[in-house]
C-alpha positions, 0 to 999 in steps of 0.5 A: 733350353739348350745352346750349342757353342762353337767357335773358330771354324774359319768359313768351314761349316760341314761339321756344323751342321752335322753337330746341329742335327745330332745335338739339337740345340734350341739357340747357337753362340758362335764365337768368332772367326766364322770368316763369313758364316755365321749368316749362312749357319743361321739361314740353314739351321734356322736357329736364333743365333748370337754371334761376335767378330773374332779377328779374322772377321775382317769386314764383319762391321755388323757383328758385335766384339761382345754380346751378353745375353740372359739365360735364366738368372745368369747374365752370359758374355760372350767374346771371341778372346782376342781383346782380353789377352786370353793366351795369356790368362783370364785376369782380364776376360774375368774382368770384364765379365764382372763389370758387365754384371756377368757370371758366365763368360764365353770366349774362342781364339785359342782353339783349345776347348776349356771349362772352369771356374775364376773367381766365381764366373764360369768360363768356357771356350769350346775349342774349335769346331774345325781347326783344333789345336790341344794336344789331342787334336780333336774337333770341339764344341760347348754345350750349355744345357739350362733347366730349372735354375741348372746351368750345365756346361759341356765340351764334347769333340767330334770324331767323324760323326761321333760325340765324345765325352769330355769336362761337364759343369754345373753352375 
């Protein structure tokens, strides 16, 4: 199975769709702040799509501040970040994560694509599909790859249509 993460786009899905048909995920996790569409990703790609508000959702009274879901024996949250204070740390994200029974956390709302691990929970932000703001300046998404019990985590950038390597983790 593999799950394409992205986050961030702020209503801008050109890129989106060019990452779907290159990557060809099985299931999307948006993360928030999709300002409007993440109906329109579902619709168009067709694929099952777990989405959460960030707080540039305005309106988007339908979609949950947090979603945890089941992939194998790992239990995923999934966030946008603004609520556990994520420019500051992961204390509280991690937090959560553990009391929700979670041994992988997903967030967004830095723009800055991340992958490690905290007190035994992963934790990916996959930066931002549209608006990137790390220090290079790339177009990010998160690939999670699941196999047999593996869980492999990915941050890849795109850069006019190619995908570029980055940080990789297993769990």
């Amino acid at each position: 199975m593999r799950v394409l993460v992205v986050s961030d786009n702020h209503g801008v899905t050109s890129d989106i769709y060019k990452i779907i048909d290159r990557v060809k995920p099985d299931m999307i996790y948006h993360l928030g702040d999709g300002e409007g569409s993440t109906i329109e990703i579902k619709e168009r790609s067709r694929l099952p799509m777990i989405a959460v508000a960030g707080n540039c959702d305005w309106g988007s009274a339908t979609l949950p501040k947090v979603s945890v879901d089941q992939i194998g024996e790992h239990k995923v949250m999934l966030t946008h970040g603004h609520l556990y204070g994520v420019k500051s740390g992961y204390e509280r994200l991690v937090a959560e994560a553990k009391e929700r029974g979670c041994d992988v956390v997903i967030y967004g709302h830095t723009h800055i694509p991340e992958l490690e691990e905290v007190d035994g929970v992963m934790i990916m932000n996959p930066g931002s599909v549209e608006w990137p703001k790390q220090f290079d300046m790339n177009k990010s998404f998160g690939i999670i790859n699941y196999n047999k019990g593996k869980m492999e985590f990915a941050i890849r950038y795109w850069d006019n249509g190619d995908i570029l390597f980055a940080d990789q983790k297993s769990l």
